[in-house]
ZAKE-724832 format. One record per atom (N, C-alpha, C): residue number from 1; atom name; x, y negated, z. Coordinates in pm, whole numbers. Example, Ala and Ser with C-alpha at 12.3 -4.5 7.8 and 13.67 -1.06 7.14 Angstrom:
<recs>
   rotor   zaza       xx       yy       zz
       1      N     1319      569      780
       1     CA     1230      450      780
       1      C     1320      330      780
       2      N     1285      225      708
       2     CA     1367      106      714
       2      C     1290       -3      787
</recs>
This chain:
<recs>
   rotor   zaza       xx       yy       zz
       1      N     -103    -5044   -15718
       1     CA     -206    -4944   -15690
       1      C     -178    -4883   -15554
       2      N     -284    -4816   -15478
       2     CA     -290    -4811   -15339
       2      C     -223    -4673   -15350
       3      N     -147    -4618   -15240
       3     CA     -108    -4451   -15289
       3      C     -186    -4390   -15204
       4      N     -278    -4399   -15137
       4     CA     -379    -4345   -15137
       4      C     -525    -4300   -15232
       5      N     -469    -4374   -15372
       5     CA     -579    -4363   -15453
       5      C     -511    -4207   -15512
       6      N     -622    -4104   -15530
       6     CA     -594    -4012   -15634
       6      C     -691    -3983   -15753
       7      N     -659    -3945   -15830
       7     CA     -738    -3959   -15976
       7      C     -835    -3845   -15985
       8      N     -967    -3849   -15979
       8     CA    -1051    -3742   -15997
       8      C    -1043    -3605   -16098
       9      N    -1039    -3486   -16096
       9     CA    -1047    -3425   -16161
       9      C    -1194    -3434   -16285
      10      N    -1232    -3455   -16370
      10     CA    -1334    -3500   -16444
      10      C    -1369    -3389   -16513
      11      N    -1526    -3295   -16521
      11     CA    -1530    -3199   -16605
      11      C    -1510    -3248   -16765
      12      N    -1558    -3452   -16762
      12     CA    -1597    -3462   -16894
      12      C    -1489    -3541   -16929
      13      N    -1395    -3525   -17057
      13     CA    -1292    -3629   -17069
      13      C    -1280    -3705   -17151
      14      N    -1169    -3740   -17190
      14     CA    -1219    -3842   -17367
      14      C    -1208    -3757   -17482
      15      N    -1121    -3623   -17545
      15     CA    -1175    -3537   -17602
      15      C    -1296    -3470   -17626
      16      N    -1380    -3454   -17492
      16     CA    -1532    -3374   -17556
      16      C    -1625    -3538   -17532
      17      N    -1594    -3676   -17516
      17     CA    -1648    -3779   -17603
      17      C    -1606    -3852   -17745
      18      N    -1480    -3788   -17748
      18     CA    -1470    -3837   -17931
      18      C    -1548    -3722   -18042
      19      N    -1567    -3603   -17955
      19     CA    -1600    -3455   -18035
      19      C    -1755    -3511   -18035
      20      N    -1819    -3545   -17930
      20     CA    -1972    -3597   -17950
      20      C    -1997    -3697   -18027
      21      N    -1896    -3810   -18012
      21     CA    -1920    -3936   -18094
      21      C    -1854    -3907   -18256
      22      N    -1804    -3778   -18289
      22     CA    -1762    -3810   -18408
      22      C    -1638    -3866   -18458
      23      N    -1572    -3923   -18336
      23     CA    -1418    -3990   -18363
      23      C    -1320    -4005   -18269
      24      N    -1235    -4113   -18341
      24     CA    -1119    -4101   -18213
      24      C    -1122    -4275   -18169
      25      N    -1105    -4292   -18003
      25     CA    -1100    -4367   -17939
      25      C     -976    -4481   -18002
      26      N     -946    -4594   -18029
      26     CA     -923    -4704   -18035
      26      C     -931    -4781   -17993
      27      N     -806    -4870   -17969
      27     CA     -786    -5034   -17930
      27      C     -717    -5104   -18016
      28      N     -823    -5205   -18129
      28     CA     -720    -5245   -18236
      28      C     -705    -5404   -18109
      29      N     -622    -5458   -18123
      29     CA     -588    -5582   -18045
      29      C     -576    -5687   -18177
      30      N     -638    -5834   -18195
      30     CA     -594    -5902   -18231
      30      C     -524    -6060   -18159
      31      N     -445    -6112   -18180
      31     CA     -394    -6175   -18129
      31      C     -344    -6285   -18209
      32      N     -334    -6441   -18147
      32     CA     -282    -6555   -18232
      32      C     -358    -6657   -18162
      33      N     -345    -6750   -18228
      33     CA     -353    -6897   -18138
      33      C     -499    -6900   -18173
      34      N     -578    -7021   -18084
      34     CA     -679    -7029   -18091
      34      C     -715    -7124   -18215
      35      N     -789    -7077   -18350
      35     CA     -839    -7127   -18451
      35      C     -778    -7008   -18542
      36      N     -678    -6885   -18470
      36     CA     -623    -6840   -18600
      36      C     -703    -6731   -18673
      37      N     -833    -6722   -18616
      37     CA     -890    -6624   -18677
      37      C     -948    -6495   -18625
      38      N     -922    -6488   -18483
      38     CA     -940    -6387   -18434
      38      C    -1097    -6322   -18408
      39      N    -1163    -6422   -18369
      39     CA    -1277    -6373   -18309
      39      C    -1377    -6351   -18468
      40      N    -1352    -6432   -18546
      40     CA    -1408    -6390   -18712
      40      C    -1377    -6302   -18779
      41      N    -1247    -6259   -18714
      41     CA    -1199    -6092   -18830
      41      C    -1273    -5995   -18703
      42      N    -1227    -6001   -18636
      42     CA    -1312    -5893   -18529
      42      C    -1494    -5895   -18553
      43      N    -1504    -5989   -18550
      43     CA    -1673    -5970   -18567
      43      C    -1718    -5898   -18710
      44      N    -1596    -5960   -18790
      44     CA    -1623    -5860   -18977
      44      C    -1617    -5706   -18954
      45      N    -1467    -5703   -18897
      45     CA    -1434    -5561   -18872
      45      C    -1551    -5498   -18791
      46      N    -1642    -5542   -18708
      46     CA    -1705    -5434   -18602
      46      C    -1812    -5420   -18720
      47      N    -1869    -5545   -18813
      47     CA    -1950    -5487   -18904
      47      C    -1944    -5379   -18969
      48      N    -1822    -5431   -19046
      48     CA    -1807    -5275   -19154
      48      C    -1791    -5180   -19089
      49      N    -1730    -5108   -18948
      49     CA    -1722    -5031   -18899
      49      C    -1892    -4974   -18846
      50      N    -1952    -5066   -18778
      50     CA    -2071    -5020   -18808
      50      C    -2137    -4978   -18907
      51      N    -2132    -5004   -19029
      51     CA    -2178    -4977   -19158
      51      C    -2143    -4843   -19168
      52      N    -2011    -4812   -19129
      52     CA    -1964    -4657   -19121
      52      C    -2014    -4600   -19022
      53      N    -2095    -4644   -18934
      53     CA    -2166    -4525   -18835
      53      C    -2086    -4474   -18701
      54      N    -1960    -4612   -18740
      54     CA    -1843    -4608   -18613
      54      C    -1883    -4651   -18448
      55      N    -1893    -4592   -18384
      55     CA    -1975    -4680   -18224
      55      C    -1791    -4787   -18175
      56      N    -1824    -4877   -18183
      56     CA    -1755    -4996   -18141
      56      C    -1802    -5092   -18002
      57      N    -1703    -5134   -17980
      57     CA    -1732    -5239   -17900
      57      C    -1611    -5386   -17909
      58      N    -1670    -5497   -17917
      58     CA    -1605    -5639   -17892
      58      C    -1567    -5700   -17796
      59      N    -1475    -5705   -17738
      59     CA    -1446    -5782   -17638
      59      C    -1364    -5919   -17693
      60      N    -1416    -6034   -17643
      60     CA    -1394    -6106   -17699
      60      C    -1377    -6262   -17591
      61      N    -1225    -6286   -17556
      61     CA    -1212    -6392   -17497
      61      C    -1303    -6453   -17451
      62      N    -1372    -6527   -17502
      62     CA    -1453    -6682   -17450
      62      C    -1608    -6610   -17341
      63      N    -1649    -6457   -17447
      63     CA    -1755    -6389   -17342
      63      C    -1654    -6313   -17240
      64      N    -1548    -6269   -17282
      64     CA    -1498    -6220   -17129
      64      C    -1506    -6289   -16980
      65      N    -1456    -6433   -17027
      65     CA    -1420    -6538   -16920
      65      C    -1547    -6576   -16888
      66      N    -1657    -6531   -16920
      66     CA    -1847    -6563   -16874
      66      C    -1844    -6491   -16755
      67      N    -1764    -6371   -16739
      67     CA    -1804    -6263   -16707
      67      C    -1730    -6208   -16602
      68      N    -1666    -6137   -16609
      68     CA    -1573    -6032   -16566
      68      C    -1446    -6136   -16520
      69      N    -1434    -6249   -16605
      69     CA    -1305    -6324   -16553
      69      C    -1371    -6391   -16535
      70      N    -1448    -6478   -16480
      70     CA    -1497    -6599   -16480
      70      C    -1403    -6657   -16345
      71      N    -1345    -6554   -16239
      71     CA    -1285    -6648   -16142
      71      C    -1149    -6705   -16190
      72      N    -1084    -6644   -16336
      72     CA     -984    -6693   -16388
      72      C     -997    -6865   -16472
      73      N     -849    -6913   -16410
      73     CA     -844    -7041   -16527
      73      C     -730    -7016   -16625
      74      N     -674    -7093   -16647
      74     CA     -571    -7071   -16749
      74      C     -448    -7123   -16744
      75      N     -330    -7097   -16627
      75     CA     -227    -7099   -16565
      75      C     -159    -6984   -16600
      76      N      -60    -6949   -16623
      76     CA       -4    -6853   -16694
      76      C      -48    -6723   -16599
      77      N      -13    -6725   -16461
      77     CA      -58    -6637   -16376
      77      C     -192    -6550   -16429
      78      N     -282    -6699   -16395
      78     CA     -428    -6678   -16457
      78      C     -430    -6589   -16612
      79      N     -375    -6607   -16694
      79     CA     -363    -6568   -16827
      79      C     -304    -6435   -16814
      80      N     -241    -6420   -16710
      80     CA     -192    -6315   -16700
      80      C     -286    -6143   -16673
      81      N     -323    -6220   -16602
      81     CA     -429    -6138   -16517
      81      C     -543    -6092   -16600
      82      N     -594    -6225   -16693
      82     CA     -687    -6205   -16762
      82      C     -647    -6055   -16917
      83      N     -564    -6131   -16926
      83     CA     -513    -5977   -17024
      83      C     -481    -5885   -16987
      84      N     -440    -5852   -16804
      84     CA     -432    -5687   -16794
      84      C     -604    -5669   -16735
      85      N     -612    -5739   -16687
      85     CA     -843    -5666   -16693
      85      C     -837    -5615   -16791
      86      N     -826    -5675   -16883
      86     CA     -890    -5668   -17034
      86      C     -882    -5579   -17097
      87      N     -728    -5519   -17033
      87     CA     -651    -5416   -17140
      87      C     -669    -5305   -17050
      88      N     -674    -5294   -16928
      88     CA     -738    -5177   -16858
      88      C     -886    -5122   -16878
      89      N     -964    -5263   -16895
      89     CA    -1148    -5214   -16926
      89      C    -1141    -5187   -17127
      90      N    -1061    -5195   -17139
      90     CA    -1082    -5173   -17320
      90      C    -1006    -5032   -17330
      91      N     -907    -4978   -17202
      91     CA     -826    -4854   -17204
      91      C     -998    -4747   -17137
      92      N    -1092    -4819   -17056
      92     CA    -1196    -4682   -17040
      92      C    -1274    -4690   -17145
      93      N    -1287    -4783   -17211
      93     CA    -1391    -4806   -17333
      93      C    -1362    -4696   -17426
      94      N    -1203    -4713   -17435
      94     CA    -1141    -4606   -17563
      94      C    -1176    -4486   -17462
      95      N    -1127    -4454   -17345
      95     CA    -1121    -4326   -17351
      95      C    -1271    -4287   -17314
      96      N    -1407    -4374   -17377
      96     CA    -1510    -4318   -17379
      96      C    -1558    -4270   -17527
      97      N    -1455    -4328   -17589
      97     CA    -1442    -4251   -17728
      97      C    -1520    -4347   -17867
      98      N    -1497    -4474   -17764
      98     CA    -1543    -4594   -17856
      98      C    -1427    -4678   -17986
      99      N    -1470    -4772   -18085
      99     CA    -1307    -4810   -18081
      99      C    -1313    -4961   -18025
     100      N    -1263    -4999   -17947
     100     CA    -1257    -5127   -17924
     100      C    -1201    -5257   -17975
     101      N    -1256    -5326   -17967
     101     CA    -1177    -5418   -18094
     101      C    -1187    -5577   -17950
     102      N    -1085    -5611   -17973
     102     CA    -1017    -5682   -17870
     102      C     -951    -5813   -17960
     103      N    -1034    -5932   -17914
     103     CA    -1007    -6055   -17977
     103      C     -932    -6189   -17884
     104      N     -839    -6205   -17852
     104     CA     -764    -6261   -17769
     104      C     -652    -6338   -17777
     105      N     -623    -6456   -17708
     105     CA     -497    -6504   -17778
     105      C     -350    -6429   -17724
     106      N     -384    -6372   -17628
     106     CA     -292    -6280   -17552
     106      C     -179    -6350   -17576
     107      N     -131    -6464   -17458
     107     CA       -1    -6510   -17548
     107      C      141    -6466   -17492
     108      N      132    -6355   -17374
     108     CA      281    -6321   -17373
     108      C      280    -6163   -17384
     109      N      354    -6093   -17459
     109     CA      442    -6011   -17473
     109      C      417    -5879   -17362
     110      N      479    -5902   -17235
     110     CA      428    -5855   -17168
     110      C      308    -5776   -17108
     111      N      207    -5880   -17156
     111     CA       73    -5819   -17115
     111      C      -15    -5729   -17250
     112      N       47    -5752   -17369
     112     CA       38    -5667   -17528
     112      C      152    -5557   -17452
     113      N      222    -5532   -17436
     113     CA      258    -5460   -17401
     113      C      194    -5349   -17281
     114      N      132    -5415   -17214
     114     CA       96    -5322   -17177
     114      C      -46    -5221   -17233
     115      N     -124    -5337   -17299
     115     CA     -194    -5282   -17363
     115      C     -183    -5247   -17479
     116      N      -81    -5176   -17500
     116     CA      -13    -5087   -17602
     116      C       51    -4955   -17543
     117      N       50    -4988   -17417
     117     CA       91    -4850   -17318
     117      C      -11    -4746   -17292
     118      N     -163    -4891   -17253
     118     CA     -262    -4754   -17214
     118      C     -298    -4743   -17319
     119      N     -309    -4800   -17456
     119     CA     -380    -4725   -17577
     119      C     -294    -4654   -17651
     120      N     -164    -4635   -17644
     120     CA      -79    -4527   -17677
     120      C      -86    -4526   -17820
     121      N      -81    -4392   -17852
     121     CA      -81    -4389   -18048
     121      C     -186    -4444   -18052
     122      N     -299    -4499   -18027
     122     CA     -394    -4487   -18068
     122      C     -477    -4672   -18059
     123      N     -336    -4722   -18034
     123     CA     -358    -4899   -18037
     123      C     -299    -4933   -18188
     124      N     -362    -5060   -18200
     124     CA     -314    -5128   -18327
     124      C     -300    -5297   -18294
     125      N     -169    -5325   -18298
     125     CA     -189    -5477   -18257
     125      C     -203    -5526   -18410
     126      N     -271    -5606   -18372
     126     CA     -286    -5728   -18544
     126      C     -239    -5863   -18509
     127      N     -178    -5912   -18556
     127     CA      -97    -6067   -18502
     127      C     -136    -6166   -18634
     128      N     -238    -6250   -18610
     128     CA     -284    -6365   -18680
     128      C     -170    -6496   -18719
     129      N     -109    -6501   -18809
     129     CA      -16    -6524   -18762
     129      C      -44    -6691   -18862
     130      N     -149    -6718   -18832
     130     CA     -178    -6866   -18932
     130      C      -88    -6965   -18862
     131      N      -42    -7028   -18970
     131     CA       -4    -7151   -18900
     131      C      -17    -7261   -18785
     132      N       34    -7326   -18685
     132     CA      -14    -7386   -18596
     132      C     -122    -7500   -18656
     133      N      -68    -7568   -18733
     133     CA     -117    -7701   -18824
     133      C     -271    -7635   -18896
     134      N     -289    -7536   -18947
     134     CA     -375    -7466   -18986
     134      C     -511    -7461   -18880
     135      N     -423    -7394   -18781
     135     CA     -550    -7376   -18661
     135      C     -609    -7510   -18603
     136      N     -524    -7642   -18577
     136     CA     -562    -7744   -18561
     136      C     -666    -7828   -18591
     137      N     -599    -7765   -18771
     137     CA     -722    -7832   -18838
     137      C     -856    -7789   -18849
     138      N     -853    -7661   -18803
     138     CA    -1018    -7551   -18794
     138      C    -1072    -7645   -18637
     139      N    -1010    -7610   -18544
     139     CA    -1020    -7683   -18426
     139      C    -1153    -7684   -18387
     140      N    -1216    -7542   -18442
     140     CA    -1357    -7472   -18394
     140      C    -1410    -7530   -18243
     141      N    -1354    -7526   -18138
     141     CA    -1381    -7556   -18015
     141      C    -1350    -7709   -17973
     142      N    -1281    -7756   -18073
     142     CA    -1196    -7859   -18032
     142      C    -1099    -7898   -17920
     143      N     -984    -7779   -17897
     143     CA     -910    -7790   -17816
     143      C     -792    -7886   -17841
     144      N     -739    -7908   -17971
     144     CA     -705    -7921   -18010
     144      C     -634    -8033   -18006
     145      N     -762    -8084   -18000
     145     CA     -838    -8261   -17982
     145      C     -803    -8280   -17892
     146      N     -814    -8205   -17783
     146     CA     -829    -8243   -17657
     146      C     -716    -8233   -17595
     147      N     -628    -8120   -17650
     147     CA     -438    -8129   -17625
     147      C     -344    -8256   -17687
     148      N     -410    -8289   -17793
     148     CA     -359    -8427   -17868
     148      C     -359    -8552   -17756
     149      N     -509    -8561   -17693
     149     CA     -514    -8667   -17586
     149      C     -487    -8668   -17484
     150      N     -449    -8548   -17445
     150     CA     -364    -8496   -17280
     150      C     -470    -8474   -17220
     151      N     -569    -8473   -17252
     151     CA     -692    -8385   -17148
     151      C     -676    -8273   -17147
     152      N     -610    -8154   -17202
     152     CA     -600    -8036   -17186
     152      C     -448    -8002   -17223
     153      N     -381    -7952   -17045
     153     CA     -256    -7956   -17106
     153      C     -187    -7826   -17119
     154      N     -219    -7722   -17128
     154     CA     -192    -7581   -17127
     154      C     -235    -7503   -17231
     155      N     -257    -7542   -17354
     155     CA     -313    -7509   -17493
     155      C     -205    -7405   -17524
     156      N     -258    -7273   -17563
     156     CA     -136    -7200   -17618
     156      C      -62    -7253   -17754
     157      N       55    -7224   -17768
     157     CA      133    -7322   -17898
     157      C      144    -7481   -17855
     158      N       82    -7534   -17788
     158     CA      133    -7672   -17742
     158      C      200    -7752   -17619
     159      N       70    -7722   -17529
     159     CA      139    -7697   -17343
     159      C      173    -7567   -17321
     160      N      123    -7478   -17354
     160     CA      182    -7368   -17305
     160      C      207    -7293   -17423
     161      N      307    -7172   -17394
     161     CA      399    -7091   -17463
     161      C      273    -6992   -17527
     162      N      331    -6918   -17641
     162     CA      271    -6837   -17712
     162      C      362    -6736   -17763
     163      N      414    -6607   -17706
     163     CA      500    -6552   -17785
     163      C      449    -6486   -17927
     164      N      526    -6485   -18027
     164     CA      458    -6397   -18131
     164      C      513    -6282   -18100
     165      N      420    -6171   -18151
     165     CA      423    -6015   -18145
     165      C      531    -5961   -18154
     166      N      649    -5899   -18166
     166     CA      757    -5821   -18185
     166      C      764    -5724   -18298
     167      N      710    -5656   -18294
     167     CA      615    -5523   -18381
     167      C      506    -5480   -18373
     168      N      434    -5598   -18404
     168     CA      287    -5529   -18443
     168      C      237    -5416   -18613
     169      N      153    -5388   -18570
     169     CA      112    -5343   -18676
     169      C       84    -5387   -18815
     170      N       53    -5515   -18796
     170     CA      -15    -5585   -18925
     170      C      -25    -5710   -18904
     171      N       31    -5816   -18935
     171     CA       29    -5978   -18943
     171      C      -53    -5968   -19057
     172      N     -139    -6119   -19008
     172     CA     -214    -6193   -19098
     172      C     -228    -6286   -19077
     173      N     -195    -6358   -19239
     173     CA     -212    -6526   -19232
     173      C     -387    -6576   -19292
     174      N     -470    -6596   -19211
     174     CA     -593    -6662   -19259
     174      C     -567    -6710   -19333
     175      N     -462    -6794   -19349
     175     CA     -478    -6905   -19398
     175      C     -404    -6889   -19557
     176      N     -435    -6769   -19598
     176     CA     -371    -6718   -19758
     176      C     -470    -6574   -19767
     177      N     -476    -6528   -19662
     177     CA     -617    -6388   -19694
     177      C     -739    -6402   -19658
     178      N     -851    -6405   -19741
     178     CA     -984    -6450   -19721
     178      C    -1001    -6327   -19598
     179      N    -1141    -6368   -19531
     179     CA    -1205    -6231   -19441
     179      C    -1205    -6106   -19534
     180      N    -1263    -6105   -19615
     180     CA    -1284    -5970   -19704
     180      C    -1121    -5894   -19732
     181      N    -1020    -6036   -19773
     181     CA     -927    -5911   -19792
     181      C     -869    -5885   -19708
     182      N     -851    -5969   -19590
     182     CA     -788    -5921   -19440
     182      C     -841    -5784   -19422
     183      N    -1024    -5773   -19417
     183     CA    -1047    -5671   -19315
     183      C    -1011    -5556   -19442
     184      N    -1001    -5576   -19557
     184     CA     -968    -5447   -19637
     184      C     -782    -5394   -19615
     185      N     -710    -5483   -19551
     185     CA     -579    -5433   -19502
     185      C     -588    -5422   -19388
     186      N     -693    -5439   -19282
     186     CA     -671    -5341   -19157
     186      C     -766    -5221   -19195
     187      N     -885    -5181   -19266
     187     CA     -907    -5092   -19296
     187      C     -818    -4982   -19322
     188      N     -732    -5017   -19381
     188     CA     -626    -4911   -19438
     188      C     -566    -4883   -19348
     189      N     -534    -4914   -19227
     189     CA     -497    -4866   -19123
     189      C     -530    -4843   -19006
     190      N     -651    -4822   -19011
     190     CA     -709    -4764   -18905
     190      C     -776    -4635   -18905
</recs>
């Protein structure tokens, strides 16, 4: 950051927007390999949360990289980068008093980390923690396929590294908890 940047004094902050919206700002993070579930529990969760009258927002890998990352590829650098955007534009989201729900394979440590810094008490990592063999076989996008034949060689869990979480909040194995009872054990903690 430039040290010439200084931070505006703001009459309006994220306190008198959680007091208007009714709640408190959130960043639940989910995280895990690609097939483990992420972008399907997040889309359940923003339901029922809507059902509660909760104002949410999705950010969600594959539309991020349409968008906002689109000059990113997927070189660890690249990967890198792409998860602190992510975790900085989901840190103003919260402090607009939204909860954000963040679907990503986020695969190092580091960059969950930091987006556990700017969402403070008020992050929840969830770590999908299905099996590799599991996700393969979903192979929704068919990357999978395509890491098997060496056309794609940077697949998280295969060409490239994937750390699992340290201490997250809540692991889940898809692949033993239906959607319904997953999102009823992050309910409980959020």
């Amino acid at each position: 950051m430039s040290k010439h940047l200084v931070s505006p004094n703001l009459t309006i902050g994220r306190s008198e927007r959680e007091t208007l919206l009714g709640q408190i700002g959130k960043i639940i993070w989910f995280t895990g390999l690609s097939g483990s579930g992420k972008s399907t529990l997040a889309n359940a969760l923003e339901i029922e949360l809507h059902k509660q009258g909760k104002h949410t927002f999705l950010l969600d890998g594959d539309i991020v990289r349409q968008g906002l990352n689109a000059d990113l590829g997927f070189s660890d650098e690249d990967r890198t980068e792409n998860i602190r955007r992510i975790a900085h534009t989901a840190k103003l989201m919260m402090d607009a008093g939204l909860i954000v729900i963040c679907a990503f394979i986020s695969p190092f440590q580091k960059e969950r980390d930091l987006a556990r810094q700017l969402g403070g008490k008020h992050f929840l990592e969830i770590y999908l923690s299905t099996p590799l063999q599991v996700c393969a076989e979903r192979d929704t996008k068919g990357l999978y396929q395509k890491a098997n034949t060496g056309q794609l060689k940077n697949l998280s869990g295969m060409g490239s590294q994937y750390e699992a979480p340290i201490n997250p909040e809540l692991i889940i194995d898809t692949s033993t908890l239906s959607i319904d009872e997953s999102i009823e054990v992050i309910l409980k903690r959020i």
